[in-house]
C-alpha positions in Angstrom: -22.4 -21.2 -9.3 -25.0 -19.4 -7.8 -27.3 -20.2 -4.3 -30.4 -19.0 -2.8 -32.6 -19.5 -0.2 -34.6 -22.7 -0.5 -38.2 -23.0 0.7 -39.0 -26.5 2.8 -42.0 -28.4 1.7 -43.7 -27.6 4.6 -43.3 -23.9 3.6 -40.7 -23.3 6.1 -37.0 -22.0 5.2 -34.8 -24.3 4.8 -32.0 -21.8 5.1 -30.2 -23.6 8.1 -30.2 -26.7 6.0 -28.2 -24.8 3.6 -25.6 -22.6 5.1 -24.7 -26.2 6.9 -23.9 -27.7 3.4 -22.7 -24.2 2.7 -19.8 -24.0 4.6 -19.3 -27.8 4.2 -18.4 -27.3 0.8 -16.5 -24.1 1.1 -14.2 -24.2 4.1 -10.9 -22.5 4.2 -10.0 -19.0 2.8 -12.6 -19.3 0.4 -15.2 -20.0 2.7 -13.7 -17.1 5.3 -13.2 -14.2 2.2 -17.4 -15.6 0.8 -18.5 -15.1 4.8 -17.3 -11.7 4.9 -18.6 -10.9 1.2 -22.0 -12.3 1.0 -25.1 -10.9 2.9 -27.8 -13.3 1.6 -28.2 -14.8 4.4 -26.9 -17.8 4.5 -24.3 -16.5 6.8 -25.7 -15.5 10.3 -23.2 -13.4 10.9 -23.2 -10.8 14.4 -23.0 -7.5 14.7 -20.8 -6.5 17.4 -20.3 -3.6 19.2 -17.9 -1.9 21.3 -18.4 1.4 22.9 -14.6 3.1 24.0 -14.1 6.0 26.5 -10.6 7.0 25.9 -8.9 5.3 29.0 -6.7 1.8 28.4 -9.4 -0.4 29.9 -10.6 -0.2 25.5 -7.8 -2.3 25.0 -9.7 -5.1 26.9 -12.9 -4.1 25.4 -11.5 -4.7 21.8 -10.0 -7.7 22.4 -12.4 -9.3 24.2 -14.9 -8.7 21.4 -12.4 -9.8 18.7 -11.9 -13.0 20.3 -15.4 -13.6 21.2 -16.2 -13.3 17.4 -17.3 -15.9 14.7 -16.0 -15.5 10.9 -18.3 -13.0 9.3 -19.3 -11.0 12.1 -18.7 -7.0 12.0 -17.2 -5.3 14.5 -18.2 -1.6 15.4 -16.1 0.2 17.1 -17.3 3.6 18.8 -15.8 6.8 19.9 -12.2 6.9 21.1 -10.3 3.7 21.9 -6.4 4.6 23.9 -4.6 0.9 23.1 -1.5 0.1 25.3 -1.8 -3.4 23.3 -2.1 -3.9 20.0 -5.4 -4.7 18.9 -4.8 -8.6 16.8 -7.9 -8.3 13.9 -9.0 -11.8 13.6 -9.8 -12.5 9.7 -13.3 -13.7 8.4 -14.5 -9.9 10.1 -14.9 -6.4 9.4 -13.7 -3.6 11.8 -15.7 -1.2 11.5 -16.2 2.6 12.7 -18.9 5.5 12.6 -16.4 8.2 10.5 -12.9 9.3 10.2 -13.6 12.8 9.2 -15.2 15.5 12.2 -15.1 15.8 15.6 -16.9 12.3 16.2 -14.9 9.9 14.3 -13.9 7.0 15.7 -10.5 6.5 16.7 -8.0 4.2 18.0 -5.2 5.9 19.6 -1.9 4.2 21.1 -1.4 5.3 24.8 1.1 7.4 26.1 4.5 5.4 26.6 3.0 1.9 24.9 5.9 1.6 22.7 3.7 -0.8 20.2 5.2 -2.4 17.3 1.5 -1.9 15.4 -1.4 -0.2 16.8 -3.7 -2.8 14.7 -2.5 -6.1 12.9 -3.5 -9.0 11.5 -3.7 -12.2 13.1 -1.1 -13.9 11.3 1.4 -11.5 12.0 0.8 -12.0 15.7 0.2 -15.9 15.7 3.5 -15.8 13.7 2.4 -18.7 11.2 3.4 -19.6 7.8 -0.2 -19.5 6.1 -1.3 -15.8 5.6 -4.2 -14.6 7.6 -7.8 -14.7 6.0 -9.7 -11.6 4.4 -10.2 -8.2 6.8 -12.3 -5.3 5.9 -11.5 -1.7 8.1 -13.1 1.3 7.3 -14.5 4.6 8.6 -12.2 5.4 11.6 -8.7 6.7 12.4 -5.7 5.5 13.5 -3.5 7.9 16.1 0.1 6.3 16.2 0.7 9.0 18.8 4.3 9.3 18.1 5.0 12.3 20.2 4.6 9.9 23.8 6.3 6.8 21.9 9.5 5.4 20.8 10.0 4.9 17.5 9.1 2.4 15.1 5.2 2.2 15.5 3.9 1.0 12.6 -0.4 2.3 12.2 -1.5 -1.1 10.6 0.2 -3.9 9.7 -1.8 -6.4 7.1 -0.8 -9.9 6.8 -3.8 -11.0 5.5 -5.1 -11.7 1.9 -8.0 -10.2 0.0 -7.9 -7.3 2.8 -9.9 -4.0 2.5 -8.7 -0.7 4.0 -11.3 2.2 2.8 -12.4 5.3 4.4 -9.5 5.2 7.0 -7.2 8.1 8.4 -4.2 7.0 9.7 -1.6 9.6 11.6 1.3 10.5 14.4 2.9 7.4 13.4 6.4 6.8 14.3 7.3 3.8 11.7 5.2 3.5 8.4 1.5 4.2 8.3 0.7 0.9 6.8 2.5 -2.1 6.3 1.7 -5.0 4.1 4.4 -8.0 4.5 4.8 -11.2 4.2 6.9 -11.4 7.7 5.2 -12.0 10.7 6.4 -10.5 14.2 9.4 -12.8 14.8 10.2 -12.7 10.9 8.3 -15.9 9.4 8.1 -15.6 6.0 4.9 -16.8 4.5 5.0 -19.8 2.4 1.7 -18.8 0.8 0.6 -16.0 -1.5 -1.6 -13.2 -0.2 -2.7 -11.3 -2.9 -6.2 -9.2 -4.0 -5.8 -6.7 -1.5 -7.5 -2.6 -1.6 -6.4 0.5 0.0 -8.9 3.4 -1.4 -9.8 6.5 -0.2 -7.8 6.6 2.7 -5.4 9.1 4.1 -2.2 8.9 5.6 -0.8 12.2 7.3 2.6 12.9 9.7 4.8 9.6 9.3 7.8 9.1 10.3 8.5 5.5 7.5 6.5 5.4 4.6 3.2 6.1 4.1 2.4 2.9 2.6 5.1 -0.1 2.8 5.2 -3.4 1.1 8.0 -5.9 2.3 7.9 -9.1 0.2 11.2 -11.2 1.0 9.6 -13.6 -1.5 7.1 -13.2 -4.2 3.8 -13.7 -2.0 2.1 -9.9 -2.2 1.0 -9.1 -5.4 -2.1 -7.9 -7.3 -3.0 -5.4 -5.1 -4.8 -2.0 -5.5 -3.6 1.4 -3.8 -6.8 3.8 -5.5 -8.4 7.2 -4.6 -5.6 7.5 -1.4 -3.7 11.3 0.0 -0.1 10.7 1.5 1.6 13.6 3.1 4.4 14.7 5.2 6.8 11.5 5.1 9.8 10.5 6.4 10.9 8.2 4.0 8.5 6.8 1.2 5.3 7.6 0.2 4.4 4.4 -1.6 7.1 1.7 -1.7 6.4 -1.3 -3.0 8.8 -4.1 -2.7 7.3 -6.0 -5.1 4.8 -4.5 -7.7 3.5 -7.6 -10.0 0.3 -7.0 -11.3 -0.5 -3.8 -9.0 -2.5 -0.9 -9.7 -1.7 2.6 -8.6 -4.2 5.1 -9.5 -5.3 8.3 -8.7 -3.3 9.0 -5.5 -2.2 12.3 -4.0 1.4 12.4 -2.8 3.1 15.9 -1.1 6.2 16.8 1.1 7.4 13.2 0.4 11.1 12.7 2.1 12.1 10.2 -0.2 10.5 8.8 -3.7 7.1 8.8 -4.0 6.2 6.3 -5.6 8.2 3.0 -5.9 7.7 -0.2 -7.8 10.0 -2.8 -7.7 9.7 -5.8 -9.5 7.4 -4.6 -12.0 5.4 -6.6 -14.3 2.2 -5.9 -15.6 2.1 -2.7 -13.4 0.0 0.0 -13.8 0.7 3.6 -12.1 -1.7 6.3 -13.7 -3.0 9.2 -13.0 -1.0 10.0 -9.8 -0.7 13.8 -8.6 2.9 14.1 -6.7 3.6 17.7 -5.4 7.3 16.7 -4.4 9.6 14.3 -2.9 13.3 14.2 -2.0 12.6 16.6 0.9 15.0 14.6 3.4 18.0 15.5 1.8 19.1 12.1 0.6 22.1 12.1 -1.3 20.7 9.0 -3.3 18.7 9.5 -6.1 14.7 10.4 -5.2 12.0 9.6 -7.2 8.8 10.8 -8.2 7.8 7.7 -9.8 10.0 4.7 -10.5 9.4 1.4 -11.7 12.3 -1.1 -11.5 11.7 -3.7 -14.1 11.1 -7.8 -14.0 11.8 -9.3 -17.2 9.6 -10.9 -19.4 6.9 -10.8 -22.2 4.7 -8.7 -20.0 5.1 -4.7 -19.8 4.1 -2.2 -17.1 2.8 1.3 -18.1 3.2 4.7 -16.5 0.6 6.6 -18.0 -0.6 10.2 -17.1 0.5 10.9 -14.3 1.4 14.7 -12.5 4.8 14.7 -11.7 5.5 18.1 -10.1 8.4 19.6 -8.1 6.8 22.8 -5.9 9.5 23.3 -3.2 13.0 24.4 -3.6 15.7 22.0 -4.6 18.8 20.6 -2.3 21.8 20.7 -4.0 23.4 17.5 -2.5 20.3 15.7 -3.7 19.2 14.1 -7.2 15.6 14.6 -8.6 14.8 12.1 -11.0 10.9 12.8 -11.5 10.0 9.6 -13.4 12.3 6.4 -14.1 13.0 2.8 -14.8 16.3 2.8 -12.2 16.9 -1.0 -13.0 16.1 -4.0 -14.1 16.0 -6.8 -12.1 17.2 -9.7 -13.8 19.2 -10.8 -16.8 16.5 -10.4 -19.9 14.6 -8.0 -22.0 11.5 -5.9 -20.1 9.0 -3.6 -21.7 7.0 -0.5 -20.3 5.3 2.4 -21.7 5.8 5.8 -20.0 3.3 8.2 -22.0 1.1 11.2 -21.4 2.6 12.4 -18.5 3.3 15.8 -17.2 6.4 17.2 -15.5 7.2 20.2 -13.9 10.6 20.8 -12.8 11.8 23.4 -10.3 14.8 24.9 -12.9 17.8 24.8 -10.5 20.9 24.7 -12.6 22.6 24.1 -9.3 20.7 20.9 -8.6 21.0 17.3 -10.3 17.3 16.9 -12.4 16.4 14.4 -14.9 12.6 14.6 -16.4 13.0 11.4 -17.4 15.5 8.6 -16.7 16.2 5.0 -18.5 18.7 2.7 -17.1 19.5 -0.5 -17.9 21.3 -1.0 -14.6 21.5 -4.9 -13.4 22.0 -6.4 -10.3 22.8 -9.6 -12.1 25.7 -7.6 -13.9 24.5 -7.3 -17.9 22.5 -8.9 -20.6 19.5 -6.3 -20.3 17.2 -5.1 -22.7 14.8 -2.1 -22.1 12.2 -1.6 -24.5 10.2 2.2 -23.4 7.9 3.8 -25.7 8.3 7.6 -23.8 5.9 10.7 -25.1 5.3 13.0 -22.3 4.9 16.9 -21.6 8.4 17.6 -19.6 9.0 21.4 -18.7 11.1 23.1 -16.1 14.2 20.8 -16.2 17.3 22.6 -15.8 20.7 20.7 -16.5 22.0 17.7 -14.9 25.4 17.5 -13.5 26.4 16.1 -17.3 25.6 19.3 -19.6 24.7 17.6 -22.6 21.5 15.9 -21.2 18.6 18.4 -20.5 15.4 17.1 -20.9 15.8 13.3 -20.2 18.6 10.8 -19.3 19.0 7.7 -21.5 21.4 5.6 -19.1 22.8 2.2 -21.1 26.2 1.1 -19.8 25.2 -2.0 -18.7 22.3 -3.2 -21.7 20.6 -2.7 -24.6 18.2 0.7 -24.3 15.6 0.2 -27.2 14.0 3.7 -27.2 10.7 4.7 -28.8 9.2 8.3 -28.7 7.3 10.7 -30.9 8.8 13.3 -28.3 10.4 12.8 -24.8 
């Protein structure tokens, strides 16, 4: 279905006319996501702007504007903003900056002492509701979580909202995760909707101490989502975690001094994680197992692929610590589940004193048994020394628990 301006008999516009019956017929989220989308004018949307001076009186500025907006306007947001609140993005608008990048990017910086449980957040999360919060578009400024003056747990931004955008974005100093996309609101209401399409591209996530980017789904709302084109470095925990990974895409990130795995999918089914470049991870120490990429498995007719991808280890190993640099570590329920892990590269850091598996396959179940994994495996994996068991070098086929079906035309 397609609309256009209309010209009035008279040879006036009868555009008015038409954004009335506009947003008649499309109300709800559709109406809210079409609002912030379109640009043909049959949404007068506003341009707002708000100029900050780094002092706390920008909190006031922010939210006044926010709260004075309609859906579809765009905020812009200038200079340095210090927040001792945090700033509740109301959905239907974009939030918008000048750059992230020199001297003059816009910034929104949590004061000294603020102790803020999210620096920016989505309205849902705040209003606490069942329903998930309408579409948001950020992009072109920073977020400074300050963790130096805070206490901990800070998250940078915290998305509760569907069809969200994050591009062009720098966020840093943050005490808890750099962002978080959940399906729990601030006193822990679980959404009873789904809130899925999301983006994250091009942005970059620096000097966390949670993950750089943190899904929590207690339910199976988040899903769909794109995380493209993005750097994560110097993490406390993970650099990607994804509590549930149906139908995601992971592509073309940059991951480095990762504490914990870098990237992990859980729950996946039709997931995609290609051409990733991970420096490292495991660098906290953990006595668990770390990984470089893992994908725990749904089952189900539908496979996952983890397809050339960079999977390097650059810093010296821990010897208390295993390094498993790509994996399925489980599957999630009772079942067969498929996935292709091809055209891959890894790297190893040849420790014989240190736990390493280039490639691990378990059919691990919480559910207890009755797994099937079906992996078609061809990669390039170099540098492994041995495991803890001697006999396995290269890769580790793990099957006490299920059936592993194992393809390769090499590892």
């Amino acid at each position: 279905m397609g609309f256009s301006k209309a010209t009035a008999s008279n040879g006036g516009s009868s555009t008015a006319h038409t954004a009335s019956k506009f947003k008649q017929f499309f109300t709800g989220k559709f109406g809210a996501a079409l609002a912030l989308c379109l640009s043909s004018g049959l949404v007068n949307a506003a341009a707002l702007h708000v100029n900050c001076t780094n002092n706390v009186a920008d909190t006031a500025a922010l939210r006044n504007t926010i709260n004075g907006s309609a859906a579809g306007d765009q905020i812009n947001i200038h200079g340095v903003c210090l927040v001792n609140q945090t700033i509740v993005l109301k959905g239907g608008r974009s939030y918008l900056g000048d750059i992230r990048t020199d001297g003059s990017a816009t910034q929104i910086r949590q004061a000294n002492g603020a102790n803020l449980p999210a620096v920016l957040a989505s309205d849902s999360w705040d209003n606490n509701t069942a329903w998930v919060g309408e579409p948001i578009r950020i992009a072109h400024l920073q977020v400074d979580g300050n963790k130096a003056n805070n206490a901990s747990g800070t998250v940078g931004i915290m998305v509760r909202s569907w069809l969200a955008v994050i591009e062009d974005v720098g966020v840093a100093k943050t005490s808890g995760d750099g962002i978080r996309i959940t399906n729990l609101s601030k006193n822990n209401t679980a959404l009873t909707s789904s809130m899925v399409n999301g983006r994250i591209s091009n942005v970059f996530i620096e000097d966390v101490n949670g993950s750089g980017i943190n899904v929590v789904d207690t339910g199976n709302s988040i899903t769909d989502w794109d995380v493209i084109d993005t750097w994560i470095g110097t993490t406390g925990w993970h650099g990607i975690y994804l509590a549930n990974a149906a139908g995601w895409k992971v592509r073309g990130n940059h991951l480095y001094n990762i504490g914990r795995d870098a990237i992990y999918a859980n729950r996946c089914w039709a997931t995609t994680i290609d051409g990733n470049y991970i420096e490292d991870f495991g660098n906290a120490g953990a006595s668990a197992a770390n990984y470089g990429i893992a994908c725990a498995m749904t089952t189900g007719n539908i496979a996952s692929t983890i397809i050339g991808n960079k999977v390097f280890m650059l810093k010296p190993l821990m010897n208390s610590t295993t390094y498993r640099y790509i994996g399925v570590p489980a599957i999630n329920y009772a079942g067969s589940a498929t996935i292709n892990v091809v055209d891959n590269v890894i790297v190893g850091n040849n420790t014989s004193t240190n736990n390493e598996a280039g490639l691990y396959y378990s059919t691990w179940c919480p559910c207890g048994g009755g797994t099937t994994l079906n992996v078609f495996s061809n990669n390039n994996v170099t540098n492994i020394a041995p495991n803890i068991n001697p006999t396995t070098y290269q890769y580790s086929k793990y099957q006490p628990y299920g059936t592993l079906n194992y393809f390769s035309a090499g590892k």
